[in-house]
C-alpha positions as CSV (number, residue, x, y, z in Angstrom):
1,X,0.0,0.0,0.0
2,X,3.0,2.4,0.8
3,X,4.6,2.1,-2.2
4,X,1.0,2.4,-4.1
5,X,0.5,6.0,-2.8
6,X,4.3,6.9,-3.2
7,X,3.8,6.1,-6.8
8,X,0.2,8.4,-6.5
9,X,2.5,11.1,-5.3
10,X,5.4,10.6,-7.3
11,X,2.9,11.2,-10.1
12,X,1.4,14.1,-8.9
13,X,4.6,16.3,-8.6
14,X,5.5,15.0,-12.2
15,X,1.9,16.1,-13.3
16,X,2.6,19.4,-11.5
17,X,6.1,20.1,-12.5
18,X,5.2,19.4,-16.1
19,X,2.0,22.3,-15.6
20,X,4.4,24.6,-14.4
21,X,7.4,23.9,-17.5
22,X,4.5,24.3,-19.9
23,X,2.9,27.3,-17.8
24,X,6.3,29.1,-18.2
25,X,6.5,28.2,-21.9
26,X,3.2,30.0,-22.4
27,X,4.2,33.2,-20.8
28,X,7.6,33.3,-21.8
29,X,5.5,34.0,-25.8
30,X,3.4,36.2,-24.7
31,X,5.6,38.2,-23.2
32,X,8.3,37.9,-26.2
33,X,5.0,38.6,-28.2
34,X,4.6,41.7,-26.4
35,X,8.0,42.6,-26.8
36,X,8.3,42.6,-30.2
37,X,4.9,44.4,-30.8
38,X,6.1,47.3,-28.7
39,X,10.2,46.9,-30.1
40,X,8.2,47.9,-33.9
41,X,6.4,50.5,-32.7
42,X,9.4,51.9,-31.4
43,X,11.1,51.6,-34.5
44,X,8.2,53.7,-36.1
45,X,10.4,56.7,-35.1
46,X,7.3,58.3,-33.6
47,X,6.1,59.7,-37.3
48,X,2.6,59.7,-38.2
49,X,0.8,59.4,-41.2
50,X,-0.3,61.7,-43.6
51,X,-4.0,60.9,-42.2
52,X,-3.2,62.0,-38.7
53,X,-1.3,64.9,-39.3
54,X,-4.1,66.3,-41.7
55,X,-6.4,65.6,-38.6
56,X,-4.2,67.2,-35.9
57,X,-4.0,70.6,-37.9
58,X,-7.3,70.4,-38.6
59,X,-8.5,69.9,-35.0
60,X,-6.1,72.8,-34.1
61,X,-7.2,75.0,-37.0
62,X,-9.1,77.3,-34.6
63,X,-6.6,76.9,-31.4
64,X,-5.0,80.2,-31.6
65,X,-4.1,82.4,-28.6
66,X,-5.4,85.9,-27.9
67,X,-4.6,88.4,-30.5
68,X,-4.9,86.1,-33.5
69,X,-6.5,87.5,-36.6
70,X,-9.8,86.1,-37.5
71,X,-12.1,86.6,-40.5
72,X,-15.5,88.0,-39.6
73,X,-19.1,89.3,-40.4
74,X,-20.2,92.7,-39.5
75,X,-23.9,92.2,-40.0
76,X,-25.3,88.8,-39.3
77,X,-29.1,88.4,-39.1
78,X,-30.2,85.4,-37.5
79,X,-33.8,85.1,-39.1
80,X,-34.8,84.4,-42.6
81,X,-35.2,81.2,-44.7
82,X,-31.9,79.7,-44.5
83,X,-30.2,77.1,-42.7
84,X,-28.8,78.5,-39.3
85,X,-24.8,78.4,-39.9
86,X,-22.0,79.3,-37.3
87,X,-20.0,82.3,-38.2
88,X,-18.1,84.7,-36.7
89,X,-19.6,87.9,-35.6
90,X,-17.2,91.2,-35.7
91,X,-19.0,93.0,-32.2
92,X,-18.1,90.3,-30.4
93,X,-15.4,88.2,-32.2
94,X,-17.1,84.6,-31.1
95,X,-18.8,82.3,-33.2
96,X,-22.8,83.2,-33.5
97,X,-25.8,81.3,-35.4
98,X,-26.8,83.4,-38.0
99,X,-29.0,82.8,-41.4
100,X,-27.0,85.6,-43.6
101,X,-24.2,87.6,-43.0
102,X,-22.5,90.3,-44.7
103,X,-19.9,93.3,-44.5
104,X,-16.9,91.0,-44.2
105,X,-14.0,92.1,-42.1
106,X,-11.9,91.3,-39.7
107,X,-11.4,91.3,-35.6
108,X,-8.8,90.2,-33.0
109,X,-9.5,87.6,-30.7
């Protein structure tokens, strides 16, 4: 009977050890997999696309700090039949919803 569950055991830590090799194997590719993901991305020398850099000026387009030069409407009506539209107002040199507009200028913001 002794050497029955010494056999039981001695199978068990085989079992175990073998769960624990293979466990290692596993994260030893992920994290090479990880590694070599992030090692190209480092290689990209940090330069976007054509794509993104059209959408970074774009989204900073109307960023500027005080003093910048803005085209503008003296006259803006905000009645009348068409379509409400954002444009920029010369009294108060901020964006206003307006129907027609004329009497273009310009104001500093």
């Amino acid at each position: 009977m002794y050497f029955y569950k010494l056999n039981i055991y001695i199978n068990i830590q085989v079992f175990m050890k073998k769960k624990v090799i293979y466990g290692s194997f596993v994260v030893l590719a992920i994290v090479a997999a990880i590694a070599y993901n992030v090692n190209i991305g480092l290689k990209s020398d940090g330069l976007l696309s054509d794509i993104a850099l059209a959408n970074v000026e774009a989204l900073a387009q109307n960023e500027g700090g005080f003093g910048e030069t803005l085209d503008c409407w003296a006259t803006i009506s905000s009645t009348g039949p068409n379509v409400q539209t954002h444009k920029t107002y010369c009294g108060s040199c901020e964006a206003k919803l307006c129907c027609s507009w004329t009497d273009s200028s310009t104001c500093k913001n």
